[in-house]
C-alpha positions in Angstrom: 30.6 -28.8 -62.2 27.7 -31.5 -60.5 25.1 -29.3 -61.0 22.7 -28.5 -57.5 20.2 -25.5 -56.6 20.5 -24.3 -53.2 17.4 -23.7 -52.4 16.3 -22.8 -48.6 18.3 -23.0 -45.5 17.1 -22.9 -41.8 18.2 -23.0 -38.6 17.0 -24.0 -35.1 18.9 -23.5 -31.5 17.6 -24.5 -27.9 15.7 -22.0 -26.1 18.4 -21.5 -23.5 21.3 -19.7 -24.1 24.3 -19.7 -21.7 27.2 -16.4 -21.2 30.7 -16.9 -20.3 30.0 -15.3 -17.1 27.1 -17.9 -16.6 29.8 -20.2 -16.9 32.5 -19.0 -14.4 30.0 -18.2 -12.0 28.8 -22.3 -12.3 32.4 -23.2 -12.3 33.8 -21.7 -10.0 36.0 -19.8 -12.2 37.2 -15.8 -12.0 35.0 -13.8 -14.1 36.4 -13.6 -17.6 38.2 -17.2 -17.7 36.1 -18.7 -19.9 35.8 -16.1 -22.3 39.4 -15.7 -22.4 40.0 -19.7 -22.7 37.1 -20.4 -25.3 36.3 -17.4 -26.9 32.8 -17.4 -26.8 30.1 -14.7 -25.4 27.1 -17.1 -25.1 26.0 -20.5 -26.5 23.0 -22.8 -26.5 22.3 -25.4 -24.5 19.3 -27.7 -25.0 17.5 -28.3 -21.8 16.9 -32.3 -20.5 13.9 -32.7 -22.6 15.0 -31.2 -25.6 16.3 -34.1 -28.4 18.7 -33.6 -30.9 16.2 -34.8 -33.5 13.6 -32.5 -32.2 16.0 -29.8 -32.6 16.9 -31.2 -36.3 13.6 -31.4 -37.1 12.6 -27.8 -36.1 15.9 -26.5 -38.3 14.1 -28.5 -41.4 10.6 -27.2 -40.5 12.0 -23.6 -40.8 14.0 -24.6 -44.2 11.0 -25.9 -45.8 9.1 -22.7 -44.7 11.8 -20.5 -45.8 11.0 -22.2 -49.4 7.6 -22.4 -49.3 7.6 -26.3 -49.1 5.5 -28.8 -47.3 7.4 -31.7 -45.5 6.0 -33.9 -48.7 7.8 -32.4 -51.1 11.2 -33.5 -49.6 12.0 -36.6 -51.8 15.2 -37.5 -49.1 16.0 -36.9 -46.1 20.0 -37.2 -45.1 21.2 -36.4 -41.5 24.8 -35.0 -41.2 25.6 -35.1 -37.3 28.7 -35.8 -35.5 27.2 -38.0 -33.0 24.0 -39.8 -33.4 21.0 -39.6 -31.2 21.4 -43.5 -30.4 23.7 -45.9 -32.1 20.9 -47.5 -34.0 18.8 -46.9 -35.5 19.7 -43.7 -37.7 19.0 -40.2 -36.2 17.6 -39.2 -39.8 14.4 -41.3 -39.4 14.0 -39.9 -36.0 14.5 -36.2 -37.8 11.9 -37.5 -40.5 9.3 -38.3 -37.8 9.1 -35.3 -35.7 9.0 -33.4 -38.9 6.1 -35.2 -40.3 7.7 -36.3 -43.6 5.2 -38.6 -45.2 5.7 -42.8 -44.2 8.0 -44.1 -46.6 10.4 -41.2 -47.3 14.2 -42.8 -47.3 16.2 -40.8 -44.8 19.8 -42.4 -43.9 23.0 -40.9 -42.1 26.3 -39.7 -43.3 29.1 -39.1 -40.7 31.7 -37.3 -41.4 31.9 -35.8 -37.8 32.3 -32.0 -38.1 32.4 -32.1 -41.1 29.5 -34.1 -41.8 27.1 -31.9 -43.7 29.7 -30.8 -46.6 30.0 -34.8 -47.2 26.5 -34.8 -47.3 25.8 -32.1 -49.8 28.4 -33.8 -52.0 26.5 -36.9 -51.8 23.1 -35.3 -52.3 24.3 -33.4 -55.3 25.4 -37.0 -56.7 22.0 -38.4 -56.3 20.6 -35.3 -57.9 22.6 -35.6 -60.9 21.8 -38.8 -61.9 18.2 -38.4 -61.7 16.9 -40.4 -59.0 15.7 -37.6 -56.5 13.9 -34.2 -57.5 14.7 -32.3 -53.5 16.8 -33.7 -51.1 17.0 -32.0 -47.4 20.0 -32.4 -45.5 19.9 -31.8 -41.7 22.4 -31.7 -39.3 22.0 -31.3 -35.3 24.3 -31.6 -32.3 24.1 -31.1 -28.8 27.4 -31.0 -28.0 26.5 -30.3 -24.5 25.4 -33.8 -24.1 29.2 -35.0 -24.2 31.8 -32.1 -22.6 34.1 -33.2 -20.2 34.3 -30.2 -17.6 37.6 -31.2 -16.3 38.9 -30.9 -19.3 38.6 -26.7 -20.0 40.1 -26.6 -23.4 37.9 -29.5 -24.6 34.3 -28.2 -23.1 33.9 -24.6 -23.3 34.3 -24.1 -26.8 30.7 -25.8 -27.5 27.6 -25.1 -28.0 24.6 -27.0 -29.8 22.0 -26.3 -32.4 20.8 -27.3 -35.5 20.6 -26.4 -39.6 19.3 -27.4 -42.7 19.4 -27.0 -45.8 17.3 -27.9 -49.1 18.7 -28.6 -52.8 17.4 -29.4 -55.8 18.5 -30.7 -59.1 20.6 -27.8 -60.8 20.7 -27.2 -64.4 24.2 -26.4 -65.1 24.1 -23.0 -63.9 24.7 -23.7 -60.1 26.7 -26.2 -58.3 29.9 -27.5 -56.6 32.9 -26.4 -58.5 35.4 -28.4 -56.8 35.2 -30.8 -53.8 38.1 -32.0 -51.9 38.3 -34.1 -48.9 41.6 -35.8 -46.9 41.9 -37.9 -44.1 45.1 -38.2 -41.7 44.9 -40.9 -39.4 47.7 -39.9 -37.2 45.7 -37.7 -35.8 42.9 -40.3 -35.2 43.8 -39.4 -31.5 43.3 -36.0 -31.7 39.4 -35.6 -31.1 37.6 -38.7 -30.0 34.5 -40.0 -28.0 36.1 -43.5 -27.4 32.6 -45.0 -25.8 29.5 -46.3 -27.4 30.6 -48.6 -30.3 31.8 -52.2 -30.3 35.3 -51.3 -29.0 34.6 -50.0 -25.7 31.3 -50.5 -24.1 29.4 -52.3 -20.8 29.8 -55.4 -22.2 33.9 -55.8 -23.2 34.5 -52.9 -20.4 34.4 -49.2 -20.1 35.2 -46.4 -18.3 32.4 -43.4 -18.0 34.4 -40.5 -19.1 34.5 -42.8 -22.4 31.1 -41.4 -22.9 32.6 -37.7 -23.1 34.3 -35.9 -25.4 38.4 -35.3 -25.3 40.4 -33.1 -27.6 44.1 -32.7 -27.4 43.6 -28.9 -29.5 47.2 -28.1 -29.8 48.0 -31.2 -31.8 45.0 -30.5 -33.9 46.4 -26.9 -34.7 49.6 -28.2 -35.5 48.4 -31.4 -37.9 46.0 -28.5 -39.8 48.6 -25.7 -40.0 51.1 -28.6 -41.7 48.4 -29.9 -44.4 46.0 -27.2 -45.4 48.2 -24.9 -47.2 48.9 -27.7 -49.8 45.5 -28.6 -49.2 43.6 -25.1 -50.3 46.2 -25.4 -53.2 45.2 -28.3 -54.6 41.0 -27.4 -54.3 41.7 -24.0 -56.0 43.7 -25.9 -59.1 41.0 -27.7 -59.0 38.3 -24.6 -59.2 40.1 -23.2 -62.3 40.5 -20.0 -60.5 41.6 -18.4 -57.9 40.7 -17.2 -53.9 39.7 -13.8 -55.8 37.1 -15.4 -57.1 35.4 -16.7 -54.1 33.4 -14.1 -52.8 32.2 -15.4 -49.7 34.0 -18.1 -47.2 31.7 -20.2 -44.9 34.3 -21.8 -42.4 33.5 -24.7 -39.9 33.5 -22.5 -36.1 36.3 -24.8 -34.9 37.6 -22.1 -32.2 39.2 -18.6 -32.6 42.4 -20.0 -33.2 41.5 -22.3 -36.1 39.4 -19.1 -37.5 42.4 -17.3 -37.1 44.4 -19.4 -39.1 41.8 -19.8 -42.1 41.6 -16.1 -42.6 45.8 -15.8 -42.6 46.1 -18.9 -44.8 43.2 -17.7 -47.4 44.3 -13.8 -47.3 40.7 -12.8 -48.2 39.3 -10.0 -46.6 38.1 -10.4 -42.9 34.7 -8.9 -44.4 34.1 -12.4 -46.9 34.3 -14.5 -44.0 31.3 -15.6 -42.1 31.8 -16.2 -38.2 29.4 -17.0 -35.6 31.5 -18.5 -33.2 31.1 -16.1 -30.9 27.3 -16.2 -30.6 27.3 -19.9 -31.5 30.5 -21.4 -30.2 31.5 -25.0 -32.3 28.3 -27.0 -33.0 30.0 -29.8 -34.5 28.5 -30.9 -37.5 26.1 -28.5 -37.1 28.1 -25.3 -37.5 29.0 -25.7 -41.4 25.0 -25.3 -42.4 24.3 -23.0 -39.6 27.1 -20.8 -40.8 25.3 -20.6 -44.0 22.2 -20.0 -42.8 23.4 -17.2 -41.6 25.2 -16.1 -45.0 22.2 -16.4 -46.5 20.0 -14.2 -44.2 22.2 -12.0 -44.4 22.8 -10.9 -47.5 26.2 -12.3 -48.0 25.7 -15.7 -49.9 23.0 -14.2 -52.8 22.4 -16.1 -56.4 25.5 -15.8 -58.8 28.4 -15.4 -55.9 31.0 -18.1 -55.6 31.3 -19.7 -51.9 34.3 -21.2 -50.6 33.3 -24.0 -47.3 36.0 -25.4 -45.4 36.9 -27.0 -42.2 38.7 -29.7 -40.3 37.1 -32.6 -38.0 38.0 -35.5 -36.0 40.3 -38.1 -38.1 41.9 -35.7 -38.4 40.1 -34.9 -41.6 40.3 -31.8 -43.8 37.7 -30.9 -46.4 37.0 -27.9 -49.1 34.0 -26.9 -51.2 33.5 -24.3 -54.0 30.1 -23.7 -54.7 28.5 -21.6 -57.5 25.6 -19.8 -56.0 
């Protein structure tokens, strides 16, 4: 076990939300077609002036509340989005200002795109262990709104942005990540993709503006998933020592009702240990993983002494798995 306290999460969405119905009515669509294609009742939407840092920020602002901290006790700051604010510099110092963490406090990224934040917490756990930071915060914001292709229906109306956080501490043997497994598949580099703003395409060696938005061919991603994770969730729970019995609560990334779907038949746990949100929520990229737990934890459902499972997939196409002792 790396030994890490969980202890405060918090969460932070914009202040306007957005229906299905909303959505067809915008659209031009019959009413019902985009809950029936994505799933989703409502999601939120940050307004023009509302940043993706200023949404991280608030998330952290209500963790450290939540643990009765002050934005100077946080020793590091990491940010776990899927997409940056700007390409430089990193959207962790930007977090780290409109929180007020004190001048000086090292904040950096970690991208792992959706799945960002449970690379993050395996990172921070790292650094905890070995002594060199007391409280580490981890933050991860998205506004996936920002990048949706509307021609694209599959691809746009399964999003929604927001913002989590979550604050750890060095553990002492009691708590912490059982088991940690991450894998990579580049065939399906393809798969999910923003191909704009980085040195390969961009104004300079030529573009094309739907670069800039976000494409998704889903049914490839479903199929690359349902081939590896079987083996996949195998190899984490060898790894565990013990079986899915033991887990007593499942945090899955929201990809989309069918992916959520497919975790619950491949895990056979009962529909009652896994958290969802989608519907309320919709996929917040990076952002969903920590705001999923926040909501575990608020609820009841992820309490001191339980045994979370955390898993997801995320543009790559990458899989990943955490068992956490609570």
């Amino acid at each position: 076990m790396i030994p890490v306290r969980l202890i405060a999460t918090g969460k932070a969405v914009p202040s306007h939300s957005v229906t299905s119905d909303s959505l067809d009515r915008k659209l031009g669509h019959p009413p019902g077609y985009t809950l029936q294609k994505s799933g989703v009742l409502s999601r939120f939407v940050a307004a023009p002036d509302e940043s993706q840092s200023q949404l991280g920020a608030a998330a952290l602002l209500d963790a450290l509340k939540n643990a009765g901290l002050q934005p100077g006790d946080v020793d590091l700051l990491i940010g776990a989005c899927g997409v940056p604010e700007q390409a430089l510099p990193n959207t962790a110092c930007f977090i780290a200002l409109h929180a007020g963490l004190p001048a000086g406090t090292p904040a950096f990224d970690i991208n792992a795109s959706c799945l960002s934040f449970m690379a993050a917490l395996r990172v921070a756990a790292s650094m905890l262990a070995d002594g060199g930071y007391r409280r580490i915060a981890i933050v991860s914001s998205d506004l996936a709104s920002r990048g949706v292709d509307w021609s694209e229906p599959e691809a746009s109306m399964i999003f929604g942005d927001g913002a989590a956080a979550v604050i750890v501490e060095r553990g002492d043997g009691s708590t912490g990540i059982v088991a940690y497994k991450m894998g990579t598949y580049p065939e399906g580099r393809r798969y999910c993709e923003i191909r704009g703003g980085g040195t390969e395409r961009n104004p300079r060696n030529g573009s094309d503006p739907s670069d800039y938005l976000f494409h998704m061919d889903g049914k490839a991603v479903f199929r690359l998933a349902v081939k590896v994770m079987p083996a996949f969730l195998d190899q984490l729970m060898v790894e565990s020592g013990a079986g899915l019995d033991r887990i007593d609560v499942v945090v899955p990334h929201q990809a989309s009702p069918l992916g959520l779907a497919h975790a619950a038949r491949i895990l056979d746990v009962p529909d009652a240990k896994i958290i969802k949100i989608f519907a309320t929520h919709g996929n917040q990229v990076a952002a969903s993983l920590p705001t999923a737990l926040h909501e575990a934890v608020m609820t009841g459902r992820a309490v001191p002494g339980q045994r979370l499972l955390m898993m997801g997939t995320a543009a790559g196409l990458t899989i990943g798995g955490m068992i956490i002792d609570l």
